[in-house]
N, C-alpha and C positions, 0 to 999 in steps of 0.2 A: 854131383856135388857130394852127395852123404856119401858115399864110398870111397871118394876123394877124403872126405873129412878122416873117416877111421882109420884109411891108410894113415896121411897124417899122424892123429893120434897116435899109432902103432910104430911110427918111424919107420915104415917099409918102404921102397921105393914102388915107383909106379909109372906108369905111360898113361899119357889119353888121345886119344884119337879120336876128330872132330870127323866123325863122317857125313858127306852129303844124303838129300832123301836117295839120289840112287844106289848110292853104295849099301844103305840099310835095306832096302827093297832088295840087292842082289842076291844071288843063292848063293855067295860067298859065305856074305853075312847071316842069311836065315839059316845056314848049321850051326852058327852061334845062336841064335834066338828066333826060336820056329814063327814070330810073329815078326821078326826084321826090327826089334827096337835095341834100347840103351838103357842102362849098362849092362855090359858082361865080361864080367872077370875067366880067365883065362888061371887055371887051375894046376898043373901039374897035367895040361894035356885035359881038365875036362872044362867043358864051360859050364858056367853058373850064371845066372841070369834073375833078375828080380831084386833090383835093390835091397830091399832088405832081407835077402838070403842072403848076397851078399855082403852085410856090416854083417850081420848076424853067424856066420860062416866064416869071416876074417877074425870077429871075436872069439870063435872056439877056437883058434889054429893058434890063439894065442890069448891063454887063460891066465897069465902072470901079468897082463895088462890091466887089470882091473876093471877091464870092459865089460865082464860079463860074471856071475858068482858061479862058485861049486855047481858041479854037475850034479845034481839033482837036490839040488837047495831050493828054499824059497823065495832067494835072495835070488836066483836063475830065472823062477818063475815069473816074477815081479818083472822084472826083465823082458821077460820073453813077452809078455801080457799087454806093456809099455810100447817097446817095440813094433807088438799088431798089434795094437789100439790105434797107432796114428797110419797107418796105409787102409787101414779098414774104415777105422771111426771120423779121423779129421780130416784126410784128404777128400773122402768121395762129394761130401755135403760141402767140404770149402772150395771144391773146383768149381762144381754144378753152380756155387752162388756164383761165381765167376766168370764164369762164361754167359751165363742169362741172364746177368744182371742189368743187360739195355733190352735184349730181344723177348725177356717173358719175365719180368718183374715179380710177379706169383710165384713162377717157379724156384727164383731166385731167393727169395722171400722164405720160403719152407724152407729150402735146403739151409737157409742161412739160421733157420731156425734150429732143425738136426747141429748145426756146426758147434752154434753156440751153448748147447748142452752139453755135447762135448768138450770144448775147450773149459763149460765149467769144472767138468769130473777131472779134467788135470788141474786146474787151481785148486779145487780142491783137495787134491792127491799131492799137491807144490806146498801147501798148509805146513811152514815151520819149518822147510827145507829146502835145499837149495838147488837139486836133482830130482827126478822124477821116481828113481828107484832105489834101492841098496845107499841110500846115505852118503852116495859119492857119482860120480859121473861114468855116465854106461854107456852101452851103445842105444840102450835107448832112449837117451838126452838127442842122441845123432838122429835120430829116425823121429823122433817127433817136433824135436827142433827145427830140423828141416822142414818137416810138414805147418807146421804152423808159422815159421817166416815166411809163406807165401801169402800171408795175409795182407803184407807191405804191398807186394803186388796186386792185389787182390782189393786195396783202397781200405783197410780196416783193422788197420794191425791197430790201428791207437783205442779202439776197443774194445780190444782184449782185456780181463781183468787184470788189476795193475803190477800182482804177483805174474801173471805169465807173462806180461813186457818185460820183465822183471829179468825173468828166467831168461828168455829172448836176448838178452842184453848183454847176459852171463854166458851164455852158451859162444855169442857172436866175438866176445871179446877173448875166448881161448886161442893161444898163438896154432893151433893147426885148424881150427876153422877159416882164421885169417891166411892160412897158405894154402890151405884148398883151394877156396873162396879164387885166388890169384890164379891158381892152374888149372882148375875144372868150368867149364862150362855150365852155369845154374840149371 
């Protein structure tokens, strides 16, 4: 979905292809991704693999989008920082509460603890703005947005502090999240 989203944003066309577990398990597919998962972008002949390599790699190939700042700004870094904070910082502790939230309650419990320290240091960082980074919409609104609407699935998006439903809300109502959202697969 989030590589759906910044195609989108970018106005690039694109394909998705829904593969079954065997076709991911194939050796067709593990030259594209030595562990047999999803996604991977198809490059000029190389594969790129890793979500957020690839938003992050579509936003360099296209630097007049305002997805990402100057090449070696701090406006890039801010950026870059936003971007791996939410595959590092928000996913690992919001899946863990997720998944053990019937079968190990404790376990659940801590991770939801790590989550929501995080999701504070983004309210926090959300304080007077409407973007996470560069005072405008990046790619890593794309990457952390995404990571933190799995809270709806997850039974606990309502709470979130009311600045990042906020943002949540903002992000969801952009017309190329809403045409991802239709062609990609969550």
């Amino acid at each position: 979905m989030r590589v759906a989203w910044v195609l989108e944003e970018l106005g690039e066309p694109y394909e998705v292809t829904v593969m079954t577990r065997e076709e991911s398990r194939a050796e067709e597919h593990r030259t594209r991704h030595p562990l047999g998962r999803v996604p991977v972008l198809e490059d000029n002949g190389t594969m790129i693999f890793e979500s957020a390599a690839i938003c992050l790699h579509l936003a360099d190939l296209n630097p007049d989008s305002g997805l990402i700042g100057p090449l070696g700004s701090s406006e890039r870094a801010l950026v870059y920082q936003w971007a791996i904070f939410a595959p590092a910082e928000i996913e690992p502790p919001l899946l863990e509460a997720a998944i053990y939230a019937e079968r190990d309650p404790e376990r659940a419990a801590r991770a939801r603890v790590r989550f929501d320290a995080a999701a504070l240091a983004v309210s926090d960082a959300l304080e007077g703005g409407e973007y996470i980074a560069a005072g405008r919409f990046t790619v890593a609104d794309v990457l952390l947005g995404s990571a933190l609407a799995f809270t709806a699935r997850a039974g606990f998006a309502d709470q979130l502090p009311a600045n990042v439903q906020a943002y949540l809300g903002r992000l969801a109502a952009r017309p190329a999240y809403q045409r991802a959202a239709q062609r990609a697969p969550a």
